[in-house]
N, C-alpha and C positions, 0 to 999 in steps of 0.2 A: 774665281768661283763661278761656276754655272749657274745660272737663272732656272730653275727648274717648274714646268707649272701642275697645278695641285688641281685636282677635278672629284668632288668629292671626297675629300681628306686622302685621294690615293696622288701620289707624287711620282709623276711621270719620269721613269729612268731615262727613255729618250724622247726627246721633245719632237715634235711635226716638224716635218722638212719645206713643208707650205702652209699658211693657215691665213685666213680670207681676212680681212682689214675688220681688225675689231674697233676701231677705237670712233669710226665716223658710223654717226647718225645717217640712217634713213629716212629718208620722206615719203610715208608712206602716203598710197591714193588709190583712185579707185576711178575707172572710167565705165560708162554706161553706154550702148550705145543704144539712141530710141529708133523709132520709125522714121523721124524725120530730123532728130537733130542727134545730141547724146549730154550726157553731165558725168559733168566730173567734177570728184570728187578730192580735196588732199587736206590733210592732219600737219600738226608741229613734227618738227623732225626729231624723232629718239632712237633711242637703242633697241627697246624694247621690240621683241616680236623679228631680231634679225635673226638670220640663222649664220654661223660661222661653220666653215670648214676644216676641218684639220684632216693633213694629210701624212702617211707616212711611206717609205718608199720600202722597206723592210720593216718590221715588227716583231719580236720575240713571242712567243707563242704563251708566254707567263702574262705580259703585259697584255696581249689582247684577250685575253682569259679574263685578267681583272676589272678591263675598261665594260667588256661583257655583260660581267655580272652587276656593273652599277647599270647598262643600256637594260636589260630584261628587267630591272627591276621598278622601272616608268615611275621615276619618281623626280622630284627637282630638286637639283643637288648646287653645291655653290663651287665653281670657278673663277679660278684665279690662274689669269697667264703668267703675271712676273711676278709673283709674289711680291708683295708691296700691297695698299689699300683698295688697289681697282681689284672688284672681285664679282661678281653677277652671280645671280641663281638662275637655274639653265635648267632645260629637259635634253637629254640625246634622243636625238630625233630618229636616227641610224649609225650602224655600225658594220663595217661589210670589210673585208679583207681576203684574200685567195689562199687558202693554205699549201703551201710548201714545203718539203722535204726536199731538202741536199742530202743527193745520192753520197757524195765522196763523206760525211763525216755522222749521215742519217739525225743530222739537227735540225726540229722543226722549226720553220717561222709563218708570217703570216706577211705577204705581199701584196702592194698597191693598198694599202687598208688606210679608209676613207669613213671618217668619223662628223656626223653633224649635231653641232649644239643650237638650241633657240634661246633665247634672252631671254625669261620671262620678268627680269625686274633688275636693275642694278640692288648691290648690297650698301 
């Protein structure tokens, strides 16, 4: 059985062909620089506030329709990559894909399409 992940109750028919390391914490920080010296600044390391990337190398023009309409609708929604317990509430941050047509059977899809989520919180 395939692992399938779930982004807002919609259930991805095909999963990312790339998708950025979700599971290690950042440490986030902050550097300053002054006139004469600089501070810096760094926090405990979390999840929150990463941004992951998902990538797909072709896309059906149905699925990037409906990833779409969760992206325009600026809301936080909850992700889940392997369905199992680990799950995050996320914003899409972007959503971008090249529209294509194949001449030989005039089937759209959607290429190079390049999807960003930020953590706002684990679930």
């Amino acid at each position: 059985m395939s692992i399938k992940m779930i982004l807002g109750g919609y259930t991805f028919p095909h999963n990312p062909h790339r998708m950025s390391d979700l599971l290690k914490a950042e440490l986030p920080n902050s550097l300053l620089i002054t006139y004469s010296s600089y501070a810096y600044f760094s926090w405990p390391a979390t999840i929150v506030g990463k941004t992951i990337t998902l990538n797909w190398d072709l896309m059906t023009v149905e699925q990037y329709d409906a990833l779409y309409t969760k992206y325009i609708a600026d809301a936080i929604i909850v992700f889940n990559p392997r369905q199992d317990s680990l799950q995050f509430n996320v914003i899409i941050k972007s959503l971008t894909g090249l529209y294509f047509l194949n001449m030989a059977d005039s089937s759209a899809y959607r290429k190079d399409v390049s999807m960003e989520l930020i953590i706002t919180s684990a679930v």
